[in-house]
C-alpha positions as CSV (number, residue, x, y, z in Angstrom):
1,X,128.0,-20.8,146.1
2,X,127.6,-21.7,142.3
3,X,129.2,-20.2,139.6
4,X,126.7,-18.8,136.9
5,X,125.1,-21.6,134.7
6,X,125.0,-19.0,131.9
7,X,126.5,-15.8,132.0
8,X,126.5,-12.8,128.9
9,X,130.2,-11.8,127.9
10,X,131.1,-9.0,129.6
11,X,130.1,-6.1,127.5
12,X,132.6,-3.3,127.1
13,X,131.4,0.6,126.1
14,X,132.6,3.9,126.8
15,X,130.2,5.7,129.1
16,X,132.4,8.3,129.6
17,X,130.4,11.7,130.3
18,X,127.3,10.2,129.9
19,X,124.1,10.9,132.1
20,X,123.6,6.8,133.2
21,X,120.6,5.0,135.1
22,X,122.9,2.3,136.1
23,X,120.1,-0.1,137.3
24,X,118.4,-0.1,133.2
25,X,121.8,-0.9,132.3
26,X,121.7,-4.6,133.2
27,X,118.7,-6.8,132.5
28,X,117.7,-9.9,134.4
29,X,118.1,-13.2,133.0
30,X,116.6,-16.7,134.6
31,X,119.5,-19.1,136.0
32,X,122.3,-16.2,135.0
33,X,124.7,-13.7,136.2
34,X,124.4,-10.8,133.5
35,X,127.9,-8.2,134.1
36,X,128.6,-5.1,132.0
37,X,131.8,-3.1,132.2
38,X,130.7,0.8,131.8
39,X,134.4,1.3,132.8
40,X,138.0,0.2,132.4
41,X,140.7,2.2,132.9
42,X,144.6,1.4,134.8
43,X,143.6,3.1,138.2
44,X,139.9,0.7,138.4
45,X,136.9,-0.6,136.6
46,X,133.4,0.1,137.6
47,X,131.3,-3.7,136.2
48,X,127.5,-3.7,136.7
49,X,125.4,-7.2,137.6
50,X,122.6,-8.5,137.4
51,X,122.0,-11.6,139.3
52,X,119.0,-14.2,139.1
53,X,117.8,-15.9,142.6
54,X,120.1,-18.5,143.5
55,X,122.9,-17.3,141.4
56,X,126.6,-15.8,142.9
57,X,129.6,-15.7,142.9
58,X,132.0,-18.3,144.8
59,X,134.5,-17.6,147.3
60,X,137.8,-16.3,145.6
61,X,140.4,-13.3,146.7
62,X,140.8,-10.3,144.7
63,X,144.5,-8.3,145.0
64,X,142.7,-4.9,146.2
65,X,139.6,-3.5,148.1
66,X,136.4,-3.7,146.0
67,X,133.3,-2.0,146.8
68,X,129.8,-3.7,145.9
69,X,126.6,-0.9,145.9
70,X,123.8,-2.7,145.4
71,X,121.3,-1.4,143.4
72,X,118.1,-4.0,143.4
73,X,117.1,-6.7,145.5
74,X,118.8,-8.5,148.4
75,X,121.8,-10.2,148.3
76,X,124.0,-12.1,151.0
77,X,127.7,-11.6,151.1
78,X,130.3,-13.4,152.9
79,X,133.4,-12.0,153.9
80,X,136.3,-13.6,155.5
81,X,133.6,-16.1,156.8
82,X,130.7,-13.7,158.4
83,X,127.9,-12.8,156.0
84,X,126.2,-9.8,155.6
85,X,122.8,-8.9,154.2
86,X,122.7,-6.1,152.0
87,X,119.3,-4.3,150.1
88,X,118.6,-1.9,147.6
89,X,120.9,0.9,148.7
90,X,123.8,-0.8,150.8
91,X,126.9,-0.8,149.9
92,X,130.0,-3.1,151.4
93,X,134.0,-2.9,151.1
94,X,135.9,-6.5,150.6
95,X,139.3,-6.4,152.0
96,X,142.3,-7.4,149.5
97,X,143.5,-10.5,149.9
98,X,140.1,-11.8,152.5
99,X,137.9,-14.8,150.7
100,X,134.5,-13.2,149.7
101,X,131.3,-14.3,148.4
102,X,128.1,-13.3,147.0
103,X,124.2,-15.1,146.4
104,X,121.6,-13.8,145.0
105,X,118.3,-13.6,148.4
106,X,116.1,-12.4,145.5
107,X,117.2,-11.3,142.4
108,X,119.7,-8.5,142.4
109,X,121.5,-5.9,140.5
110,X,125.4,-4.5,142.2
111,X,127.8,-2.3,141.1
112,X,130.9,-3.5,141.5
113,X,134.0,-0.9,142.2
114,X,137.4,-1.9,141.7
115,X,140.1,0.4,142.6
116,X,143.6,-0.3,142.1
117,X,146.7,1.4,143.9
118,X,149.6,0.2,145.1
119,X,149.1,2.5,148.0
């Protein structure tokens, strides 16, 4: 997996009680990975994507579960070694500590949900 060519700082707003179409809220952008933070707060952070074909994210760990809901396209993601192909409308949890990826099939937007707890 390749690590975004180009990719826009993350962008950082309070969208706090605010009526949100979170697929407008990211734009496409050729050979990129395009992220947006509508939310950043101690228990999690909610980060929005938008990835161009061919573009992901490489295998790393993250130290708790994070969700991806995907909001556009296709995308393929690989968890602890097994991929799984996700559409417009899936949605898939990554264990803690379990190497993930993700590639963009076709172009795709995700929503990306961190939740931290020390359980």
């Amino acid at each position: 997996m390749s690590t975004p060519s180009k990719a826009s700082a993350t962008q950082t707003r309070d969208f706090v009680a605010e009526a949100l179409n979170l697929e407008s809220l990211v734009t496409y952008q050729k050979h990129s990975v395009v992220s947006k933070q509508i939310l950043n707060k101690k228990a999690g952070t909610l980060t929005l994507f938008a990835f161009d074909k061919g573009e992901g994210l490489s295998e790393h760990t993250a130290p708790y579960d994070a969700s991806v809901l995907i909001l556009d396209g296709k995308a393929g993601v690989t968890i602890g070694g097994k991929l799984y192909s996700l559409k417009k409308g899936g949605m898939i949890i990554m264990p803690a500590g379990v190497p993930h990826s993700l590639k963009a099939v076709v172009p795709f937007k995700m929503l990306l949900i961190m939740i931290r707890s020390a359980e």
